[in-house]
Biotite code that builds the C-alpha atoms (Angstrom):
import biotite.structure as struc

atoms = struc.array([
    struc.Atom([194.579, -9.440, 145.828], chain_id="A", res_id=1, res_name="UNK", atom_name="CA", element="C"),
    struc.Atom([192.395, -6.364, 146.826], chain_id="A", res_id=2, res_name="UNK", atom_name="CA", element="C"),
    struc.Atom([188.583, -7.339, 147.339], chain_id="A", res_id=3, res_name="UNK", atom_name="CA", element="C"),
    struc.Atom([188.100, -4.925, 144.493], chain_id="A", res_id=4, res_name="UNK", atom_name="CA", element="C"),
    struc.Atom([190.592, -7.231, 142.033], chain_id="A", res_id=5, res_name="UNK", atom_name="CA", element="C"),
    struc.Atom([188.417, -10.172, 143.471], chain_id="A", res_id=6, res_name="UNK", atom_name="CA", element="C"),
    struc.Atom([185.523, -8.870, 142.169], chain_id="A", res_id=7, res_name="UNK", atom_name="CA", element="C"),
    struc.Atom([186.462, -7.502, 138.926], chain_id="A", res_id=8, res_name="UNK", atom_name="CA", element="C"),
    struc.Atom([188.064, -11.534, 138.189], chain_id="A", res_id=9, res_name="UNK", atom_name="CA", element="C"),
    struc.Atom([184.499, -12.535, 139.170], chain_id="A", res_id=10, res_name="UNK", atom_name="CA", element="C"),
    struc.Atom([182.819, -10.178, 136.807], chain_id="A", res_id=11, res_name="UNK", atom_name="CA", element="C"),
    struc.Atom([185.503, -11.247, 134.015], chain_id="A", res_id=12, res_name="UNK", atom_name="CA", element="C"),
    struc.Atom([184.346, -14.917, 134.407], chain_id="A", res_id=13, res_name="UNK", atom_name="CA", element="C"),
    struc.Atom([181.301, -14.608, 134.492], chain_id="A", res_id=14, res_name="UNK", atom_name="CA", element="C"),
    struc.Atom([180.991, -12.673, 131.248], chain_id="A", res_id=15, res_name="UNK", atom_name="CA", element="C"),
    struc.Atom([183.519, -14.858, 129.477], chain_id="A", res_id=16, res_name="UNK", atom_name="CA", element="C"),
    struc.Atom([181.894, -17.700, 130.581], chain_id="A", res_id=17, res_name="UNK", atom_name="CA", element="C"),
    struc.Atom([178.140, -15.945, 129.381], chain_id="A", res_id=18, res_name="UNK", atom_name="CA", element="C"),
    struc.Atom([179.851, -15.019, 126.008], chain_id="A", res_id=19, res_name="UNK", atom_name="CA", element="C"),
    struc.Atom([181.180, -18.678, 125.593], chain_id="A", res_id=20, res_name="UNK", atom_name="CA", element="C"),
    struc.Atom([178.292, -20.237, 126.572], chain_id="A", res_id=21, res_name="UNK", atom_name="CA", element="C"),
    struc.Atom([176.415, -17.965, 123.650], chain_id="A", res_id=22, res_name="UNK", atom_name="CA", element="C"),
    struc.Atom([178.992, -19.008, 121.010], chain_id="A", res_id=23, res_name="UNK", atom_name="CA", element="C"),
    struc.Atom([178.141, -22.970, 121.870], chain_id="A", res_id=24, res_name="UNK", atom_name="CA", element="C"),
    struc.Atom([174.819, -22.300, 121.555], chain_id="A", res_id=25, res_name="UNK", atom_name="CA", element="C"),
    struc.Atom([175.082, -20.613, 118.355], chain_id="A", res_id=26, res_name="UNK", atom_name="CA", element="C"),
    struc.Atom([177.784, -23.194, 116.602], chain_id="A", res_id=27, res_name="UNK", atom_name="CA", element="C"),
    struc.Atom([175.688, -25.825, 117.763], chain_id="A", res_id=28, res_name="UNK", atom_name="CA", element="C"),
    struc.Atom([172.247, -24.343, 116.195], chain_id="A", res_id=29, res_name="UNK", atom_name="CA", element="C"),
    struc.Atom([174.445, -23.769, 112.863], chain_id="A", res_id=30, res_name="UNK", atom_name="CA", element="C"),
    struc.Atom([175.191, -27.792, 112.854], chain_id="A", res_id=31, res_name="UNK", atom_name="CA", element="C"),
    struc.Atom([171.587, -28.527, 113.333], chain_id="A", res_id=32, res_name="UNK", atom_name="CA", element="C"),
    struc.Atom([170.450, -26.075, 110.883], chain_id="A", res_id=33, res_name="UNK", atom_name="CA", element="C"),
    struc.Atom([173.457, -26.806, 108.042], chain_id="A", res_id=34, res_name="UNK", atom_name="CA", element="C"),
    struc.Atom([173.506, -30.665, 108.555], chain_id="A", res_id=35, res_name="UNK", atom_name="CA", element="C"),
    struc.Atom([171.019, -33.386, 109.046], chain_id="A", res_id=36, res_name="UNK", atom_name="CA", element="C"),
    struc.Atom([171.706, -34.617, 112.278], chain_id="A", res_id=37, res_name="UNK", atom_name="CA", element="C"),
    struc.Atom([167.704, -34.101, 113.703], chain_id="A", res_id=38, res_name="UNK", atom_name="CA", element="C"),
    struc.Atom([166.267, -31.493, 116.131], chain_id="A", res_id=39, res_name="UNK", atom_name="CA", element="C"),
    struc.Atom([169.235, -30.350, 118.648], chain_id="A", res_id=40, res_name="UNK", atom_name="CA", element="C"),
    struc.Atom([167.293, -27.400, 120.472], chain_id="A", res_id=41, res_name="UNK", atom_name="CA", element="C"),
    struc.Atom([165.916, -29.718, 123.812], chain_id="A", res_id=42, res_name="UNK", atom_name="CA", element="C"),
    struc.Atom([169.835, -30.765, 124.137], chain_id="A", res_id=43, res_name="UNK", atom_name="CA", element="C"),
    struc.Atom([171.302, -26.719, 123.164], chain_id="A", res_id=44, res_name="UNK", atom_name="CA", element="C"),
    struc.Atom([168.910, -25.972, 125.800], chain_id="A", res_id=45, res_name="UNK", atom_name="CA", element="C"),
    struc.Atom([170.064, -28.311, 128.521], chain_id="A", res_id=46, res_name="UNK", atom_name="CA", element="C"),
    struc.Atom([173.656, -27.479, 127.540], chain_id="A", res_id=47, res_name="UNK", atom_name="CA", element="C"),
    struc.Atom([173.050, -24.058, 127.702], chain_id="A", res_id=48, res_name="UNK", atom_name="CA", element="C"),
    struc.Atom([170.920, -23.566, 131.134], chain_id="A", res_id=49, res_name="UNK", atom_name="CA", element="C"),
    struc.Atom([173.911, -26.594, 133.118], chain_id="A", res_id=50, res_name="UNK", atom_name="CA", element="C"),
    struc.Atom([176.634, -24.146, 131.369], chain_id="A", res_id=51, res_name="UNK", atom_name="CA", element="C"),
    struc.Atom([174.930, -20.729, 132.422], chain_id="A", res_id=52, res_name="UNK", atom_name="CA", element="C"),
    struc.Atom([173.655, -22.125, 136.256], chain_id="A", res_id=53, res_name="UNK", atom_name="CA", element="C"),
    struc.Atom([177.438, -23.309, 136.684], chain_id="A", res_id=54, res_name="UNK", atom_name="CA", element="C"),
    struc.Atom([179.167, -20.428, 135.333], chain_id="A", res_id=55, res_name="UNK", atom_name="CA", element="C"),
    struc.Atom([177.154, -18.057, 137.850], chain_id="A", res_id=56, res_name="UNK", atom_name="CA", element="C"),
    struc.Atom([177.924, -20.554, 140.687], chain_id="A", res_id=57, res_name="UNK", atom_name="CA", element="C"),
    struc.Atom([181.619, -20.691, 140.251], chain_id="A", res_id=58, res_name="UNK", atom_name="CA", element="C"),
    struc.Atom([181.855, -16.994, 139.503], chain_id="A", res_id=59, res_name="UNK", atom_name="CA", element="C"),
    struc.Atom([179.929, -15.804, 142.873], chain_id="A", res_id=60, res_name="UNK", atom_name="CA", element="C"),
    struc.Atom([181.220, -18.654, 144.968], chain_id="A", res_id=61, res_name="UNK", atom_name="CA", element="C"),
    struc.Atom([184.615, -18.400, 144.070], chain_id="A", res_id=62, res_name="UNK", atom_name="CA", element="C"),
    struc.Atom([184.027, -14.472, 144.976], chain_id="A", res_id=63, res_name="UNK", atom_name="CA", element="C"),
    struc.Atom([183.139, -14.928, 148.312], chain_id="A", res_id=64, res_name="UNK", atom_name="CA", element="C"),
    struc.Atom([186.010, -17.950, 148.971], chain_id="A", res_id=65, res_name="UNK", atom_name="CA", element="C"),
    struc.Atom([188.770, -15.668, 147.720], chain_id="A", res_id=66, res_name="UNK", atom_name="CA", element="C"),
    struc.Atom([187.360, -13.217, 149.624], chain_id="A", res_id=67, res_name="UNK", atom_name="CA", element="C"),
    struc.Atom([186.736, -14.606, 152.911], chain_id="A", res_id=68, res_name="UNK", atom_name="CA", element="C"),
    struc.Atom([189.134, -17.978, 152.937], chain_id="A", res_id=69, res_name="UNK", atom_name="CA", element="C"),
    struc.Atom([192.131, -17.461, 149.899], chain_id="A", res_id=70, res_name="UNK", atom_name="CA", element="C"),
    struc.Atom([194.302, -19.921, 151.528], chain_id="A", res_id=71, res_name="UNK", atom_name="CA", element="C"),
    struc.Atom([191.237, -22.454, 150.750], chain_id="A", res_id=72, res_name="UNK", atom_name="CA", element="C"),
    struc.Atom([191.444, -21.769, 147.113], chain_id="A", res_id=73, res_name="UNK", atom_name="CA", element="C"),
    struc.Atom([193.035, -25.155, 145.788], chain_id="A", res_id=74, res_name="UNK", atom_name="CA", element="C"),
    struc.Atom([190.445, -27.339, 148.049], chain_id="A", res_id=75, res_name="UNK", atom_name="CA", element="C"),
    struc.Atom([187.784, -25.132, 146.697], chain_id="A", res_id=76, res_name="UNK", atom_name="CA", element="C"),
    struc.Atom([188.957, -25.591, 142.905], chain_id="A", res_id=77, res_name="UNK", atom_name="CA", element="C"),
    struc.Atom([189.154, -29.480, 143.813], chain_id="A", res_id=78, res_name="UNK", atom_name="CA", element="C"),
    struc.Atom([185.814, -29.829, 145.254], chain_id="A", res_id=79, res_name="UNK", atom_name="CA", element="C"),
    struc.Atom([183.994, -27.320, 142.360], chain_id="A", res_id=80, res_name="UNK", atom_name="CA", element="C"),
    struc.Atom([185.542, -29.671, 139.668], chain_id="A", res_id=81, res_name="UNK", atom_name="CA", element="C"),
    struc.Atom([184.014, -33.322, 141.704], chain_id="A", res_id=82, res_name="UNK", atom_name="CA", element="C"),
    struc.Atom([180.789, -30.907, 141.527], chain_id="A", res_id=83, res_name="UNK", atom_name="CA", element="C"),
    struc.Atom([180.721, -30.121, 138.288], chain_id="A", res_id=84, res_name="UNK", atom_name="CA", element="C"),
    struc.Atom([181.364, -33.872, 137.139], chain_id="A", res_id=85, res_name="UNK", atom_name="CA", element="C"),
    struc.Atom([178.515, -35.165, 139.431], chain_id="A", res_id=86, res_name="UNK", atom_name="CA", element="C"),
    struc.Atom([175.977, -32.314, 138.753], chain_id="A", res_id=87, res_name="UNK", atom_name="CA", element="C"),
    struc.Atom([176.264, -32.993, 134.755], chain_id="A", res_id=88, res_name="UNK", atom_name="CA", element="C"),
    struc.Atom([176.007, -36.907, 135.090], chain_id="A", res_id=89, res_name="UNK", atom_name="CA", element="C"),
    struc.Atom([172.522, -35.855, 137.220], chain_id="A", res_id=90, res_name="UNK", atom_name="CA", element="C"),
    struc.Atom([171.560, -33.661, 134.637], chain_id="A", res_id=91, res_name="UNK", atom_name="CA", element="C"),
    struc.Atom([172.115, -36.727, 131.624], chain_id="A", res_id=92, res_name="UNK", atom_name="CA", element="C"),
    struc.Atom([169.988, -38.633, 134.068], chain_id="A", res_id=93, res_name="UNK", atom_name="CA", element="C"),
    struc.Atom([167.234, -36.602, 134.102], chain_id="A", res_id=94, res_name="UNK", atom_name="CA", element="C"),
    struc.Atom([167.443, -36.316, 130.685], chain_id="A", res_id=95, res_name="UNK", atom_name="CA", element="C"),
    struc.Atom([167.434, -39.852, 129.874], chain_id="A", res_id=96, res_name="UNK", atom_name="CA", element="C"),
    struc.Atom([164.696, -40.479, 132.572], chain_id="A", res_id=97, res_name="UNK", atom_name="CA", element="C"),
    struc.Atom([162.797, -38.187, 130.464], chain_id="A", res_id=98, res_name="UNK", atom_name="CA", element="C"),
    struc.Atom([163.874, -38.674, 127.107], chain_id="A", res_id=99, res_name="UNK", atom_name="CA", element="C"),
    struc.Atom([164.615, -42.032, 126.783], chain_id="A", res_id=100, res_name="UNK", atom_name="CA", element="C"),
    struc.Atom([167.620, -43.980, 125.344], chain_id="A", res_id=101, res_name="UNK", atom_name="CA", element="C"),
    struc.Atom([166.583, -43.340, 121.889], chain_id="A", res_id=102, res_name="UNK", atom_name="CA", element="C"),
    struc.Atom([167.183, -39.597, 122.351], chain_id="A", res_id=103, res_name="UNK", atom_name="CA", element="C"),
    struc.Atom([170.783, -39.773, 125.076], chain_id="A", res_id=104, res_name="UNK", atom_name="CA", element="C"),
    struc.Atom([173.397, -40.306, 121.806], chain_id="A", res_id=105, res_name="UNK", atom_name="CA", element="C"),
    struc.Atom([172.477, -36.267, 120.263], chain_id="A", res_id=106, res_name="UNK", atom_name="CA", element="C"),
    struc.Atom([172.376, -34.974, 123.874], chain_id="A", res_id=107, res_name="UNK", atom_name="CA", element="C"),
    struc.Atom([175.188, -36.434, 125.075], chain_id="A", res_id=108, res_name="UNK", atom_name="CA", element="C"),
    struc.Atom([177.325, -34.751, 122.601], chain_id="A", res_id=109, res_name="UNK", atom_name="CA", element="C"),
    struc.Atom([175.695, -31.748, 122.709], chain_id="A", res_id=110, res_name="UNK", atom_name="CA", element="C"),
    struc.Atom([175.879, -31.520, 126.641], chain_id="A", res_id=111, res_name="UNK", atom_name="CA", element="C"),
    struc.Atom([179.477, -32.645, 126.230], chain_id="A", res_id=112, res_name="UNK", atom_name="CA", element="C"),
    struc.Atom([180.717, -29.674, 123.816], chain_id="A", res_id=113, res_name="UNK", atom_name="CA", element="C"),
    struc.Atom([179.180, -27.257, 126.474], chain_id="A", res_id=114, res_name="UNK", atom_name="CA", element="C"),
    struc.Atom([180.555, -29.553, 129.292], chain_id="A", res_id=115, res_name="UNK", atom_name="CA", element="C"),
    struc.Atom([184.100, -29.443, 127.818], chain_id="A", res_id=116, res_name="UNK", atom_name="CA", element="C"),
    struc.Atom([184.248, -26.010, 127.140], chain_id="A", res_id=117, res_name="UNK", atom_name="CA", element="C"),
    struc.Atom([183.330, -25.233, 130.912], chain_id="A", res_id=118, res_name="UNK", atom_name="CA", element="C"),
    struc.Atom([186.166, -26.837, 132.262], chain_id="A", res_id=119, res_name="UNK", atom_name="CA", element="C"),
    struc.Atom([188.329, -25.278, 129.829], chain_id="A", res_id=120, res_name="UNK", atom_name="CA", element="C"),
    struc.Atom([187.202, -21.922, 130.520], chain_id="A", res_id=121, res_name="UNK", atom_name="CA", element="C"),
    struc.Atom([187.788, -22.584, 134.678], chain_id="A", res_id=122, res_name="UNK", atom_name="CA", element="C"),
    struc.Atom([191.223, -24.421, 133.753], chain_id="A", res_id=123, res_name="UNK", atom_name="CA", element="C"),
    struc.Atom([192.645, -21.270, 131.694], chain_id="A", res_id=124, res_name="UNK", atom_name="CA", element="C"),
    struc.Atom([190.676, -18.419, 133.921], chain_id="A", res_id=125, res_name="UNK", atom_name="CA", element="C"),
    struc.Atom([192.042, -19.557, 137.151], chain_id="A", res_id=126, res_name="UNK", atom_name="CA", element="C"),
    struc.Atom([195.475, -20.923, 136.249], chain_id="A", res_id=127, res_name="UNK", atom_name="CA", element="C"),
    struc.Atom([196.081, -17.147, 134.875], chain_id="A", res_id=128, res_name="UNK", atom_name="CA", element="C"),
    struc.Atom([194.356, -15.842, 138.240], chain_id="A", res_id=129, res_name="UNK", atom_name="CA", element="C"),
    struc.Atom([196.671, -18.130, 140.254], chain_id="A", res_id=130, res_name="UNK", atom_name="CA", element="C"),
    struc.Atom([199.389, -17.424, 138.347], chain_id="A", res_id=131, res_name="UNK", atom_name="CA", element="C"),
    struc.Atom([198.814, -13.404, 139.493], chain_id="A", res_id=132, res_name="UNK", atom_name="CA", element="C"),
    struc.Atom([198.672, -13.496, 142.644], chain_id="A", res_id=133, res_name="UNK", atom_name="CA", element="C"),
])
């Protein structure tokens, strides 16, 4: 792949995983407005700022590691997944440091929904991108 290819797939993700990350919010704002389930907006906006901050990461570092180092690729997809799953059990940590048990059963499936669909998102994007080149 051309550094110019590179950067296009890195612009692709990135607004895929912006538009995705805009659909969770909005589904999950429709639940809490159409159901009775309490006030969702703290958790839609830890979901949404872990899912944004991740999907720039990946995008730009995955730019510069196809880039630079392709035949690193599979040890960089290994490591950015261990990442991911250590970064979002900090991030319910703070949250329940701050919120309190009381508050960790709405957030957790909140976070989880925009958790999920994040490594669904890097599982389809780069199996197609690996599958290209």
């Amino acid at each position: 792949m051309t550094k110019q290819d590179i950067s296009k797939l890195s612009i692709l993700y990135l607004v895929q995983g912006i538009v995705l990350t805009i659909i969770a919010t909005i589904g999950t704002l429709l639940v809490e407005q159409f159901t009775s389930v309490g006030d969702l907006r703290v958790p839609v906006m830890f979901g949404c700022g872990f899912s944004l901050a991740i999907v720039f990461a990946e995008g730009n570092i995955w730019r510069l590691v196809a880039t630079n180092h392709p035949d690193s690729l599979t040890t960089f997809f290994t490591a950015l997944s261990g990442f991911r799953m250590l970064l979002a059990l900090a991030t319910m940590f703070v949250y329940y440091l701050i919120a309190g048990r009381e508050a960790m059963l709405p957030f957790f499936l909140v976070f989880m929904v925009f958790y999920v669909l994040l490594l669904i998102h890097h599982s389809v994007f780069f199996a197609k991108v690996s599958n290209r080149s």
